[in-house]
C-alpha positions in Angstrom: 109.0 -96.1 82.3 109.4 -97.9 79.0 111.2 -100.7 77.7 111.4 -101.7 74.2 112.9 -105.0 72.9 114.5 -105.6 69.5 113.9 -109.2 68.3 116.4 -111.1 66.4 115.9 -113.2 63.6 113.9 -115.8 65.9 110.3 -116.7 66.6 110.2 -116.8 70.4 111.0 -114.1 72.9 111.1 -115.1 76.6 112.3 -112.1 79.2 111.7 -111.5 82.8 113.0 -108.0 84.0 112.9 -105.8 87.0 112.2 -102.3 87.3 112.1 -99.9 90.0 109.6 -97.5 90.0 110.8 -93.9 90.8 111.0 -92.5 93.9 109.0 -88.9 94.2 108.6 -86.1 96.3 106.1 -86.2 98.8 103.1 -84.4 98.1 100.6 -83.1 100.6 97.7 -80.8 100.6 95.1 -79.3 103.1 91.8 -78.7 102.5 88.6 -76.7 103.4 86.5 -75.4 105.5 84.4 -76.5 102.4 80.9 -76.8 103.0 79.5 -79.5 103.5 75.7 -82.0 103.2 76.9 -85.0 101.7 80.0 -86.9 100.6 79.1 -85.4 96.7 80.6 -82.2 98.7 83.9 -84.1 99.3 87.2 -83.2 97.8 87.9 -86.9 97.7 84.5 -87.8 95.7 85.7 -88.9 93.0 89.0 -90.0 93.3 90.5 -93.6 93.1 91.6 -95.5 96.1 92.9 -98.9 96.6 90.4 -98.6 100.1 88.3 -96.5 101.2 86.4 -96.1 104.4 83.5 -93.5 105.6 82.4 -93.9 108.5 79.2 -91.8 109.1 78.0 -93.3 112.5 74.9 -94.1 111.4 74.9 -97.9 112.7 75.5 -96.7 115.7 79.1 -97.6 115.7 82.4 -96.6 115.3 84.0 -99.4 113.4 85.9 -98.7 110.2 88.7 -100.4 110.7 92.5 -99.0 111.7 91.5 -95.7 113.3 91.2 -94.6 117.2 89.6 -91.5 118.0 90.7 -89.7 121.6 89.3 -87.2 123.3 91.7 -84.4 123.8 90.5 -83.0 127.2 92.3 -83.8 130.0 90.3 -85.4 132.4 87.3 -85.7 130.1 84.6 -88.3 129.2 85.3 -91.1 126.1 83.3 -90.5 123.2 79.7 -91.3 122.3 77.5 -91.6 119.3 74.8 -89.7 119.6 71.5 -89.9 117.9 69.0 -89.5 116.3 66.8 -87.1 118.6 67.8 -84.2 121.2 70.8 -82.1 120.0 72.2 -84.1 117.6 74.3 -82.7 114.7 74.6 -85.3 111.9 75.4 -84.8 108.1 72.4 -83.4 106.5 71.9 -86.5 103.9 72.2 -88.8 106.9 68.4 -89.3 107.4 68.0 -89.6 103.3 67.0 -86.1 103.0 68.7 -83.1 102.6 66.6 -80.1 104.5 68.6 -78.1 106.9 68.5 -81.0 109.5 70.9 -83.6 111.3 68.7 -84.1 114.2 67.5 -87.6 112.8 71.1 -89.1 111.9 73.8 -89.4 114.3 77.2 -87.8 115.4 80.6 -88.5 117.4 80.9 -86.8 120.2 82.0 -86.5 124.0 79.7 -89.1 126.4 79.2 -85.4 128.7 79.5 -81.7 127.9 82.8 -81.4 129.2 83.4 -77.9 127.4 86.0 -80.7 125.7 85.8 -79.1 121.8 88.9 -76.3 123.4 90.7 -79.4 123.0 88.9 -81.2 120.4 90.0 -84.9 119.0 92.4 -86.7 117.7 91.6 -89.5 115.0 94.8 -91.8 114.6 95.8 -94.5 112.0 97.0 -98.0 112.4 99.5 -98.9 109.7 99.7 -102.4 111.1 95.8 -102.5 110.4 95.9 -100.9 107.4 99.0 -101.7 105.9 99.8 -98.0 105.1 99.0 -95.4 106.3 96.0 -93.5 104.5 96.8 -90.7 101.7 94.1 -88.9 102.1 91.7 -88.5 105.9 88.9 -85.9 106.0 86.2 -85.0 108.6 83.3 -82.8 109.0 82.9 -80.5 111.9 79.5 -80.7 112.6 78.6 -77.7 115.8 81.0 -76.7 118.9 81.5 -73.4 120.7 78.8 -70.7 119.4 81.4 -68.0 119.6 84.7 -70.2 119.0 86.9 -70.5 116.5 87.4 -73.8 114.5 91.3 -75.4 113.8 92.7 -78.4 112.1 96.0 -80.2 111.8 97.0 -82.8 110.1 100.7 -85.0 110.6 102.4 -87.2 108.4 103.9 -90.6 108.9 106.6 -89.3 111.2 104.1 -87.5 113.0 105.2 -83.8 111.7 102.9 -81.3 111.1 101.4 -81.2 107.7 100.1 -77.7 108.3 97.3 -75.7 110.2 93.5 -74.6 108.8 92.1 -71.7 111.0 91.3 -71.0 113.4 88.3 -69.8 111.4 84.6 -69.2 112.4 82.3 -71.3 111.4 79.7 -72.2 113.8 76.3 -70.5 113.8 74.1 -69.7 116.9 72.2 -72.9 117.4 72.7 -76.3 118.8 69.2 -77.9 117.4 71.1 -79.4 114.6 71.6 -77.1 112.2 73.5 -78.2 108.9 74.4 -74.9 107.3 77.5 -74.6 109.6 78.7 -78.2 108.8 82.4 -78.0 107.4 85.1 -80.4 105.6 88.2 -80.3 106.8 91.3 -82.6 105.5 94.4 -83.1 104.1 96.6 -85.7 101.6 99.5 -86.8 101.7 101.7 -89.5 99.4 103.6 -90.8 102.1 100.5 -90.9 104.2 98.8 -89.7 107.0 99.3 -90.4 111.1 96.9 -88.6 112.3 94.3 -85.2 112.1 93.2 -83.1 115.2 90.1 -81.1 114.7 89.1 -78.3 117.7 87.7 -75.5 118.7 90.2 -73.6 121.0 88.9 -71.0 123.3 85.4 -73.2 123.0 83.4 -73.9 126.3 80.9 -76.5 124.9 81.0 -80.3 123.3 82.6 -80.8 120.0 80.1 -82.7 117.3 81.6 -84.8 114.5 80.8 -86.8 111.6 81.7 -88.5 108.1 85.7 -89.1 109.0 86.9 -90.1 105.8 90.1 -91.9 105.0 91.9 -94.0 102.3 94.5 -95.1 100.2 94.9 -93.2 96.9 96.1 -95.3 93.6 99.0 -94.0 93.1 101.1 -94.9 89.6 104.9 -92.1 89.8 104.9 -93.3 86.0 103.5 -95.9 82.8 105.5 -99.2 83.5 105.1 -100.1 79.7 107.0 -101.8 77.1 106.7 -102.8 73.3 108.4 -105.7 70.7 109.9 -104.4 67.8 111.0 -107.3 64.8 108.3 -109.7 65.0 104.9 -109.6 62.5 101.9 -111.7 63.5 102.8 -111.0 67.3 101.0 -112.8 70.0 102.4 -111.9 73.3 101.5 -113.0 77.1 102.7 -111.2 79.9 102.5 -111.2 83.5 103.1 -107.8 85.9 104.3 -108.8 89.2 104.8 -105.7 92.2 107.1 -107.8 94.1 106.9 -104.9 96.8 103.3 -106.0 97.5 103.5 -109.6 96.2 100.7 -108.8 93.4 100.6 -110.3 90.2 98.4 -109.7 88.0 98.1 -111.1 83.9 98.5 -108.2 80.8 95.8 -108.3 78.5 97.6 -107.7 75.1 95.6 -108.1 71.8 96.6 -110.2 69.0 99.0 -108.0 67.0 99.5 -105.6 69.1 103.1 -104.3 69.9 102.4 -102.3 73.3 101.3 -103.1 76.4 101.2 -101.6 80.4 101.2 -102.7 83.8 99.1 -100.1 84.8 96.5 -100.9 82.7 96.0 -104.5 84.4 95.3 -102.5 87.7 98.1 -103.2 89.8 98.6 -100.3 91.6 102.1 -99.0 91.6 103.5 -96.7 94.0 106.7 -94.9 93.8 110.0 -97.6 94.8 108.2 -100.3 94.3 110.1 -103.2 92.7 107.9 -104.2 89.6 109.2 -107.5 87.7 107.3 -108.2 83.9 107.3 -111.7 82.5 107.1 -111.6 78.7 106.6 -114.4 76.0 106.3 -113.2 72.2 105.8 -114.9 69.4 105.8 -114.3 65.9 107.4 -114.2 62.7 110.8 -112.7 62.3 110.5 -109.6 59.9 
C-alpha cells in the first residue's frame, strides 16, 4: 500500500493519515515427520517472529510461558520431565553433542507408563498470555509404542482441525534413547494456532517428547510506503503508528530522499490492522 503526495507551491507539508492494512486469507500448513537432532532441523529455523519460545526441558522445567500440556489418557498420571539417565529420550544436541544419544538430556513425558501415548498429549495456547495466539507450534516425537503408528493434529483459533499427519511409523525397536527415530511434527497458521495433539494410537507404552516449539511470525499483507513529489532539498520526518497494537515507532528517511516505509522501521503489521503515518516535509517548492 502506497501513498504519494503532490506538494503545492509551499515549503511545509504536514499530514497524518490512516490506512488499513488488508485483510487476507488465512494460510496454514502442516509439516513433517522431518527428522530431526537439533533445532538447525526445524522448518521454523530461520524464520522471523515477533516471539519465539523453545522449550527443550533441559532446566528441568516446563515453563515457556502461555502453553499447558495434558495428558490425554483417561485416568492417567500428569506429566514428568525426565532425565538425564535411565530411558530417557531427549533431542540428540541436548547434551552438546550430537552421537546417536538422548539419554543424557531430558524429555516430557507421563509421571508412569500408563500405555498413555494411544492417547498422546495435547499442548494448548493461552491467547490472554500471549496476546495471540502462536502462527507457527512444532514438537518432536521423541520414542512411543515399538510397533505403533505415530499421528498429529493441529486446530486453529476456533479450535477446527487444521489437518491430520499419519498415522505413520516411525519408531524403531529400542527404548535406550535412541535419536534416529526422533521426528518434527507441526503446523502454521496466519490466524493462529489453539492447540496440537501428538499420539501414538493403537500404542501400549509411554509417549516421550521434546523441543515444543511455538511463536508468532512477522507478518507484513503489504509495503505500507509513501513518497513527496514537488519539493527539492527534501528533509522529511515521519512517525508510523499501528494503532491496532498501540506501537509507534520513528521513519528513518535520509536527507533528500523521496520514499520511505513503515515496514522498514520494524513495526510489524499484520493484516486489518489500522496503521496511522505522521508526515512533516520540508523543502523548496520546484
Amino acid at each position: 500500500m502506497k501513498a504519494n503526495y503532490l506538494i503545492i507551491p509551499s515549503h511545509i507539508l504536514a499530514i497524518t493519515i490512516v490506512l488499513f492494512a488488508p485483510s487476507l486469507m488465512a494460510d496454514s500448513r502442516l509439516y513433517g515427520p522431518v527428522p530431526y537432532v537439533s533445532f538447525s532441523n526445524s522448518p521454523f529455523n530461520g524464520i522471523s517472529f515477533t516471539q519465539f519460545y523453545l522449550e527443550d526441558f533441559e532446566d528441568g522445567l516446563f515453563n515457556t510461558p502461555g502453553v499447558t500440556a495434558i495428558n490425554n489418557n483417561p485416568g492417567g498420571s500428569s506429566l514428568c520431565i525426565y532425565g538425564p539417565g535411565g530411558a530417557t529420550d531427549s533431542v540428540d544436541e541436548d547434551d552438546g553433542i550430537i552421537d546417536g544419544s538422548g539419554l543424557n538430556g531430558h524429555e516430557l513425558s507421563a509421571c508412569s507408563n500408563d500405555g498413555g501415548d494411544n492417547y498422546g498429549t495435547t499442548f494448548i495456547f493461552d491467547k490472554d498470555v500471549l496476546g495471540v495466539f502462536p502462527t507457527h507450534v512444532g514438537i518432536v516425537w521423541t520414542d512411543g509404542s515399538k510397533t505403533a503408528k505415530t499421528k498429529f493434529e493441529a486446530f486453529d483459533a476456533s479450535g477446527n482441525s487444521l489437518g491430520v499427519i499419519g498415522p505413520v511409523k516411525i519408531s524403531d525397536d529400542s527404548f535406550l534413547g535412541t535419536t534416529g527415530e526422533d521426528r518434527f511434527f507441526g503446523a502454521s497458521n496466519t490466524d493462529g494456532i489453539s492447540k496440537i495433539t501428538l499420539r501414538d494410537p493403537t500404542g501400549y507404552n509411554t509417549l516421550s517428547i521434546d523441543h515444543l516449539q511455538y511463536g508468532m511470525a512477522r507478518n507484513s499483507p503489504t509495503q505500507i510506503s509513501g513518497g513527496v513529489n514537488g519539493l527539492s532539498s527534501l528533509v522529511m520526518k515521519a512517525t508510523c503508528t499501528n494503532i491496532t497494537t498501540g506501537n509507534t515507532i520513528p521513519v528513518k528517511v535520509k536527507n533528500g530522499a523521496a520514499q520511505w516505509t513503515c515496514d522498514n522501521t520494524g513495526l510489524v503489521i499484520n493484516a486489518g490492522d489500522s496503521i496511522k503515518i505522521n508526515l512533516i516535509a520540508t523543502g523548496t517548492a520546484k
